[in-house]
C-alpha positions in Angstrom: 7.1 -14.1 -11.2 3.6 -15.6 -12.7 2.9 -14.1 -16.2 -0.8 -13.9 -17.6 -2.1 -17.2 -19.4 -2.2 -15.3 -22.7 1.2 -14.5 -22.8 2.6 -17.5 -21.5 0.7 -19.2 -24.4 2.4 -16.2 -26.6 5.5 -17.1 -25.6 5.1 -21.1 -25.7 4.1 -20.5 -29.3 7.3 -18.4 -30.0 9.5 -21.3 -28.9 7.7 -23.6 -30.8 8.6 -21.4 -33.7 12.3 -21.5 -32.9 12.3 -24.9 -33.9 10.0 -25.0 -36.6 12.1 -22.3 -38.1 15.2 -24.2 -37.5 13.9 -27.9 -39.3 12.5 -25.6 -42.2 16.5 -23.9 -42.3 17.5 -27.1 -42.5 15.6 -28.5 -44.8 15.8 -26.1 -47.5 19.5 -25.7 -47.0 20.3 -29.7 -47.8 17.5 -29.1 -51.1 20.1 -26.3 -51.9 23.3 -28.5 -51.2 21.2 -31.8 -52.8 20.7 -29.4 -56.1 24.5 -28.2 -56.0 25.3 -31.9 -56.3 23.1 -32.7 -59.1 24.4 -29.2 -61.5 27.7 -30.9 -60.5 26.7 -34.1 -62.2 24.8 -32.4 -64.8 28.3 -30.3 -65.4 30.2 -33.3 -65.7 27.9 -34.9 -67.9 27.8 -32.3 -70.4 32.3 -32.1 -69.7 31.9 -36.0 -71.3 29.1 -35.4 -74.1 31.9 -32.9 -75.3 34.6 -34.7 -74.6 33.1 -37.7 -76.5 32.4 -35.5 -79.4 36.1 -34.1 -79.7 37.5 -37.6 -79.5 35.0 -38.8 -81.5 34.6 -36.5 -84.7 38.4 -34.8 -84.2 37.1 -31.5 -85.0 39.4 -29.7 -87.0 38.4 -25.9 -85.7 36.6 -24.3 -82.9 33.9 -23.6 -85.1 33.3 -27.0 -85.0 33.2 -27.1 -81.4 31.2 -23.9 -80.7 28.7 -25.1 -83.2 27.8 -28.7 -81.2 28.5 -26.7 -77.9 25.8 -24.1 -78.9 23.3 -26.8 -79.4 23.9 -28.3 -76.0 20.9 -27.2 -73.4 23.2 -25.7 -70.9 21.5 -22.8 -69.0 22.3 -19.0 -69.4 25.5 -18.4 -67.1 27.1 -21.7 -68.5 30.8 -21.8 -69.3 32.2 -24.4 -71.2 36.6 -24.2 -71.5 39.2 -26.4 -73.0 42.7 -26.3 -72.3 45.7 -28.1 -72.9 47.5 -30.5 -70.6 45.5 -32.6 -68.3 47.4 -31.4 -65.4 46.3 -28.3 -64.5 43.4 -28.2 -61.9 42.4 -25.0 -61.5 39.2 -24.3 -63.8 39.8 -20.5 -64.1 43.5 -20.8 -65.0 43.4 -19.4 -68.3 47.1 -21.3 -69.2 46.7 -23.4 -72.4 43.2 -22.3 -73.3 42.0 -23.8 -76.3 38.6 -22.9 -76.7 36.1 -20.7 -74.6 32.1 -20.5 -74.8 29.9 -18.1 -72.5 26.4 -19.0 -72.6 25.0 -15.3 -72.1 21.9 -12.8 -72.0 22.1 -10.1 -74.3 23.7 -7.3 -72.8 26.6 -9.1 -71.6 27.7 -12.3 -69.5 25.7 -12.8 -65.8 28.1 -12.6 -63.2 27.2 -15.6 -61.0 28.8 -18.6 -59.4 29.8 -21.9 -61.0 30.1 -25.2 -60.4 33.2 -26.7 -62.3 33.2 -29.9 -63.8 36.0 -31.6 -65.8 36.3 -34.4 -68.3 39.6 -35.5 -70.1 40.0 -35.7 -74.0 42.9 -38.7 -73.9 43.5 -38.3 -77.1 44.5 -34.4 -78.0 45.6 -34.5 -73.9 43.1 -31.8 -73.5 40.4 -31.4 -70.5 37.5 -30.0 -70.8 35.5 -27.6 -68.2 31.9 -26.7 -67.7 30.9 -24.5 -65.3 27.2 -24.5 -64.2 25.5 -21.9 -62.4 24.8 -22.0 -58.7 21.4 -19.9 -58.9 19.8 -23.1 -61.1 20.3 -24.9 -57.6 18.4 -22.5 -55.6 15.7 -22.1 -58.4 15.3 -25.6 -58.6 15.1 -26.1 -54.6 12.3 -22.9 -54.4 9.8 -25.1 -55.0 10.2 -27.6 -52.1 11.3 -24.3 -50.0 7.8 -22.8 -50.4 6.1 -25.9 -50.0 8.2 -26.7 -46.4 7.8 -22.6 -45.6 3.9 -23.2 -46.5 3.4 -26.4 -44.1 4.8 -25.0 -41.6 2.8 -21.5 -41.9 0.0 -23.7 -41.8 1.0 -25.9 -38.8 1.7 -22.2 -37.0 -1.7 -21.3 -37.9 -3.2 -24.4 -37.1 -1.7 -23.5 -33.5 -2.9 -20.3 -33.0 -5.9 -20.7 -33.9 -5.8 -23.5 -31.2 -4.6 -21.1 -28.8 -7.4 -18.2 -29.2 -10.3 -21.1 -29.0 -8.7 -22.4 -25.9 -7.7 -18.6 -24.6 -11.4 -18.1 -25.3 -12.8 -20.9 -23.6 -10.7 -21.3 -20.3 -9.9 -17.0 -20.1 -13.5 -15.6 -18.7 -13.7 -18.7 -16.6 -10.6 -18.0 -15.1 -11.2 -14.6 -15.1 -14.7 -14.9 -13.1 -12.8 -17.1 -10.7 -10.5 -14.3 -10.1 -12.8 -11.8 -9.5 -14.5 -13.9 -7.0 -12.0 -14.6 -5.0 -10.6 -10.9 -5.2 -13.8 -9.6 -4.1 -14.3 -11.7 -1.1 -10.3 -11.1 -0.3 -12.0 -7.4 -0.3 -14.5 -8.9 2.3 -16.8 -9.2 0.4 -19.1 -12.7 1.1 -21.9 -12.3 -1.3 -22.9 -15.1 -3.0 -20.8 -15.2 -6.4 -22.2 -15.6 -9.8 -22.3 -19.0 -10.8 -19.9 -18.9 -14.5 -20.0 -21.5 -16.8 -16.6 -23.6 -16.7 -14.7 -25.0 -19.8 -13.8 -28.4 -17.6 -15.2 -30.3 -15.1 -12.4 -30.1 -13.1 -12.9 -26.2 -13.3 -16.2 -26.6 -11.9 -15.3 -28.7 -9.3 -13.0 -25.8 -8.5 -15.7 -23.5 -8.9 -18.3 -25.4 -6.6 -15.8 -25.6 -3.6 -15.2 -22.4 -3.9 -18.5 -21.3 -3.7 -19.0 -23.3 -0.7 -16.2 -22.1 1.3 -17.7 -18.2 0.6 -21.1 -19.5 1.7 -19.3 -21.4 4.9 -17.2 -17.9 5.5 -20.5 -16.0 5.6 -22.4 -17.7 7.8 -19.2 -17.8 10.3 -18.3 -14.5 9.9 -22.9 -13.6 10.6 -22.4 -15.8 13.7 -19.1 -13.9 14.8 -21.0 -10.0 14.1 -23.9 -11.5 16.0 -22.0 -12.8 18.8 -19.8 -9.3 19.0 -22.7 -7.2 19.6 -24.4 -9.1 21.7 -20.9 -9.1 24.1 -20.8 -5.2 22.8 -24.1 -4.6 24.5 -23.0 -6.6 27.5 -20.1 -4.7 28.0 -21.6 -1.3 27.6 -24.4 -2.3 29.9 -21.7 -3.4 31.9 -19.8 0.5 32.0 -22.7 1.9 32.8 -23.8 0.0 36.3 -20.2 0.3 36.9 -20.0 4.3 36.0 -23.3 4.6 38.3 -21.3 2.6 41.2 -18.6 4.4 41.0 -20.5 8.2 41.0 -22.6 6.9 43.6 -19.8 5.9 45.8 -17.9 9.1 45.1 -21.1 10.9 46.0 -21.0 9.3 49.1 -18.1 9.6 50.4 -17.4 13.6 49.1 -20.6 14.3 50.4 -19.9 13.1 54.1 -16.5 14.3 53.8 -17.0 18.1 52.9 -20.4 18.1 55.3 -18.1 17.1 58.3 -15.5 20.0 57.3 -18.1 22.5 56.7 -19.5 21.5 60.1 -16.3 22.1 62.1 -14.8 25.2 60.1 -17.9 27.0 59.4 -19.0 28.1 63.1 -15.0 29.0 64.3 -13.9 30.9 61.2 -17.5 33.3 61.3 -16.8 33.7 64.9 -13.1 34.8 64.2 -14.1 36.6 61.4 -17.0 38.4 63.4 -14.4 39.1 66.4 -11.5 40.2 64.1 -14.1 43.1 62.4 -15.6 44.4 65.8 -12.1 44.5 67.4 -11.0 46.9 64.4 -13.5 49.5 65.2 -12.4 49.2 68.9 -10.7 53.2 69.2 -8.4 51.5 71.9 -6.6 49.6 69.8 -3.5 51.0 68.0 -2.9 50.9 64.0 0.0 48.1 64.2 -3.1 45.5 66.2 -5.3 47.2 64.0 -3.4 46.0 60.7 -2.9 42.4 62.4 -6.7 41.9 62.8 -7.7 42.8 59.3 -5.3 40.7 58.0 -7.0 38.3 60.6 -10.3 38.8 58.7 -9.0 39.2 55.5 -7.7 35.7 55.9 -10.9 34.0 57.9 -13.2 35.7 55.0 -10.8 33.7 52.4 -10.9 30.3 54.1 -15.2 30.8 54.4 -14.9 31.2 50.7 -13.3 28.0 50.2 -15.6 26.3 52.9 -18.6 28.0 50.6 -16.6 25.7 47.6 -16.7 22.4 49.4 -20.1 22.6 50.9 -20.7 23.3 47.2 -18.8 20.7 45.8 -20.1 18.3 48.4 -23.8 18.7 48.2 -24.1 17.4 44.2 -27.7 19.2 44.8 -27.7 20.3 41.4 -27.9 17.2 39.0 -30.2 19.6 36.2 -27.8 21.3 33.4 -27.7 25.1 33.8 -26.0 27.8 32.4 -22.4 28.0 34.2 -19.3 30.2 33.3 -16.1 27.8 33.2 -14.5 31.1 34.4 -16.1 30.6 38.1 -15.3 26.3 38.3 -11.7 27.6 37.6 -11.9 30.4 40.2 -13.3 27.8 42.8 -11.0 24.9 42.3 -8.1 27.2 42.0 -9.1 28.4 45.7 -9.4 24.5 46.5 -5.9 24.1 45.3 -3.9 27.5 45.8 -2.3 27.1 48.8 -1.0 23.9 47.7 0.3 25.0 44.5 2.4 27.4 46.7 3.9 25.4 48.6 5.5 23.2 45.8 6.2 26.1 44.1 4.3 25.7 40.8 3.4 28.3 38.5 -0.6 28.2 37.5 -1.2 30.5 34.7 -4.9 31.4 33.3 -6.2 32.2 29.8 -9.8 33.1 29.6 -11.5 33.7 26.8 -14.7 31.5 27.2 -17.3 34.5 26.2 -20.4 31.7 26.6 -21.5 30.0 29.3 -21.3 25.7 29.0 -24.7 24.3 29.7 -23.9 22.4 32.6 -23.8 21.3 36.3 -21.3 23.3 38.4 -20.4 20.8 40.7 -19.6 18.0 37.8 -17.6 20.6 35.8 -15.6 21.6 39.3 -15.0 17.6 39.8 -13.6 17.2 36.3 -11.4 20.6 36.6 -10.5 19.4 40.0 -9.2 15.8 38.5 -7.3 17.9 36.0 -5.3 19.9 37.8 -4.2 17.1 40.3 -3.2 15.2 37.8 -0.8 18.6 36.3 0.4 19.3 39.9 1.5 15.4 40.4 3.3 15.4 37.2 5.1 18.5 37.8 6.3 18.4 41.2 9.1 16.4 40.2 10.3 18.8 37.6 13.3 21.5 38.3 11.7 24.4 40.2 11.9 26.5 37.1 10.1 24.1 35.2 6.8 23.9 37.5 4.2 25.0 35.1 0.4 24.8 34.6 -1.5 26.5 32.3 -5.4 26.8 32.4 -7.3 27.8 29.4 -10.9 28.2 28.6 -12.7 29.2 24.9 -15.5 28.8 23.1 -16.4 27.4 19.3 -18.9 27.1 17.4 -21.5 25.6 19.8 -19.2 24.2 22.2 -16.9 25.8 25.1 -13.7 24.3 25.9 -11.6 23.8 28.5 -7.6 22.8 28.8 -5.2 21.6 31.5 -2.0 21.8 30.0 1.5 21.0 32.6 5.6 20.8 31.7 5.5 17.4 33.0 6.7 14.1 31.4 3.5 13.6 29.9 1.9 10.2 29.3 3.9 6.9 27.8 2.4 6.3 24.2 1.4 2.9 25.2 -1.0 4.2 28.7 -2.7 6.8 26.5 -5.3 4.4 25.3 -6.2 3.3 28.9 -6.4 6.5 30.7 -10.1 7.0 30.8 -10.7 3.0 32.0 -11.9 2.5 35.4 -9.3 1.8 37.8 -6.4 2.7 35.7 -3.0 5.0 37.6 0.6 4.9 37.0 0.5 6.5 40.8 2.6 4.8 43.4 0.5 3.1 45.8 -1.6 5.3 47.8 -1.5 8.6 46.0 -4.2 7.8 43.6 -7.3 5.5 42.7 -7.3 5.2 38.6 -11.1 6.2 39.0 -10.5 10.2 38.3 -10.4 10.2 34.9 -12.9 7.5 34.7 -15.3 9.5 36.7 -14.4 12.9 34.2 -15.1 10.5 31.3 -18.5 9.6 31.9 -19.7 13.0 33.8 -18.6 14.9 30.3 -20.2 12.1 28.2 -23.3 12.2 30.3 -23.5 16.2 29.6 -23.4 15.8 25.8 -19.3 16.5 25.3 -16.2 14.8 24.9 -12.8 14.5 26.6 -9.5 13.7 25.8 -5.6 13.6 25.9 -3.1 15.0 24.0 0.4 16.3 24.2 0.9 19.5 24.4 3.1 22.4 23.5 5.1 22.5 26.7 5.9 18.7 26.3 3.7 17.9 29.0 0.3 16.1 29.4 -3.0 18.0 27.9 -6.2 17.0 29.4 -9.6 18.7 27.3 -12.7 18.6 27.4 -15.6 20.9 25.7 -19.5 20.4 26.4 -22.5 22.3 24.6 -22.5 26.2 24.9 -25.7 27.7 26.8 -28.0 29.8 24.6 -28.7 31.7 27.8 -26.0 34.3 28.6 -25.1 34.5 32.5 -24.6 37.9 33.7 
């Protein structure tokens, strides 16, 4: 994992110091073991002087001795010893002692550490010890200690200081260069501040950066302008090809339901007109009599759903008017009924649209229309119990909405994005165009509203779509 370039700098310095300590242990430990060797000569030295004097003057007490032994510059902690025999090694073996001197404080004898050396009197067969104290060693090496410990305190400074001019210098360059290149990660491909650099190299680095930004803008202008113009392409594009497709729909509705209307109209009044007259006829009994008002009760039904095609047919009514989502239901229902029968499909209704959509009847009935096909296809193949569509209309706010909501499978997550495109139908062949939808999609567009799919509560498909509320109330 990358670290930050002040504390990998930090931490470079840290090792450094590691072996800087280590050369400066060293060093002062051989000035330590370099003085041991020199209060060991010094204490061997002294072991002779006495030695000489002994053998020399033949003292004949140790008065004698402690006198000249007393004038001898031997540091505080000193111990000088004579003993008898030559063969004893040990320099605190107190066997034979002779004489014994403690060069001491007042207050009583240091305790510290001696070195022991030893120098032989031939001629009494005496040898003589003098210890010398270790802590002369280490006062002797503190001088050469503190100047190591001082040279290298200075060399560590000496580097630090290095590292917060260079951290100073090379830091808000890299810094800037940082920011730069998080900001256009962020997208964004301003023009960046031109920094001074520490290094040529690091404005060499600067400089092609700055012209791969000014390259990315211009591409990525070029691209934005190139989008929208293919943006307004397509959506010209939807819109000759919406107009097609209502026009051809028109069409073909309109020549359709003008045909039926022709051919049912003219029989069903004449039945109707016959079945009414016959009823009043006192001849006939009350078993004929029920038969023909069933008759007319039945021709007056199928005029009302004539009535709804010519309707739906004509598309006379192309201005928005106030229209109760109530009556579309009602008609399409009748459009639809006797199918729904028949497959046995259960069509419930909630109302409780209390405004009126500002709208055009026959668009609303096509949309409703596509709707509920689309709930009685899914369904069909469902159990029997299962066959369920549910119809709701409300109002919010400033907008009155309707819902088509069926038990069916509903739609696969990956067809939901392309159910409103023109031509679109998981249909088998034959049973459906893909241009429903698409129709629905730009009739509620064109009336101000919006449409859409979700699943719904029942686990089925739910078609929606609202549109502006009338201000005018229809009575």
């Amino acid at each position: 994992m990358a670290r930050p370039l002040r504390e990998q700098f930090t931490i470079a310095i840290l090792i450094l110091l590691v072996p800087v300590g280590a050369v400066m242990t060293f060093a002062a430990t051989q000035v330590y073991w370099d003085q041991r060797a020199q209060i060991y000569a010094e204490a061997r030295g002294y072991a002779r002087t006495i030695s000489a004097y002994i053998e020399v003057t033949m003292p004949a007490g140790n008065t004698e001795i402690k006198a000249f032994v007393e004038r001898l510059d031997l540091p505080v902690g000193s111990t000088v010893r004579i003993r008898n025999g030559t063969d004893r090694n040990d320099p605190n073996d107190r066997t034979g002692l002779v004489f014994e001197y403690l060069f001491s404080e007042v207050g009583g004898p240091p305790e510290v550490e001696t070195t022991e050396a030893f120098w032989v009197v031939p001629a009494r067969n005496w040898k003589v010890w003098v210890g010398y104290p270790n802590p002369v060693a280490w006062l002797r090496a503190q001088p050469n200690a503190k100047s190591t410990i001082l040279i290298s305190g200075l060399a560590t400074l000496i580097l630090l200081l290095m590292q917060a001019v260079f951290l100073r210098r090379w830091l808000p360059a890299l810094s800037s260069l940082e920011r730069s290149a998080a900001r256009v990660g962020a997208g964004d491909l301003s023009p960046p501040k031109s920094s001074p650099m520490p290094s040529l190299e690091l404005e060499h680095l600067r400089d092609g950066f700055h012209d791969m930004v000014n390259r990315l803008r211009t591409a990525r202008e070029a691209i934005a302008r190139q989008v929208e113009e293919e943006r307004g392409m397509r959506m010209e594009l939807e819109s000759l090809q919406q107009q097609v497709i209502r026009q051809e729909r028109l069409a073909a509705i309109g020549v359709l339901v003008s045909g039926i209307a022709h051919e049912l109209n003219n029989p069903l009044q004449t039945i109707s007109g016959f079945s009414e007259l016959l009823q009043h006829d006192a001849n006939v009994d009350d078993r004929v009599r029920a038969d023909l008002a069933l008759i007319h009760q039945e021709s007056v039904r199928a005029g009302a759903i004539i009535r709804n095609l010519s309707r739906f047919g004509r598309q006379t009514e192309s201005t928005p008017l106030p229209v109760q989502l109530a009556e579309v239901v009602t008609s399409v229902i009748e459009l639809r009924q006797r199918r729904l029968l028949e497959q046995g499909i259960r069509l419930d209704r909630e109302e409780r649209a209390g405004r009126p959509a500002q709208a055009v009847f026959t668009e609303l009935q096509q949309v409703v229309l596509n709707f509920l096909i689309n709930a009685e296809q899914s369904v069909r193949g469902c159990p029997p119990q299962s066959r369920r569509i549910i119809v709701r209309t409300f109002d919010e706010d400033d907008q009155v909405h309707l819902e088509v909501e069926d038990a069916g499978p509903g739609v696969a997550p990956e067809n939901e994005t392309k159910l409103f495109q023109p031509f679109f139908t998981t249909k088998p062949v034959g049973e459906g165009t893909g241009l429903g939808l698409s129709v629905s999609y730009g009739i509620i567009h064109s009336l101000g509203g919006e449409i859409g799919y979700r699943r719904g509560a029942l686990g089925g498909a739910l078609f929606h779509f609202s549109v502006p509320a009338s201000d005018t109330q229809r009575t």
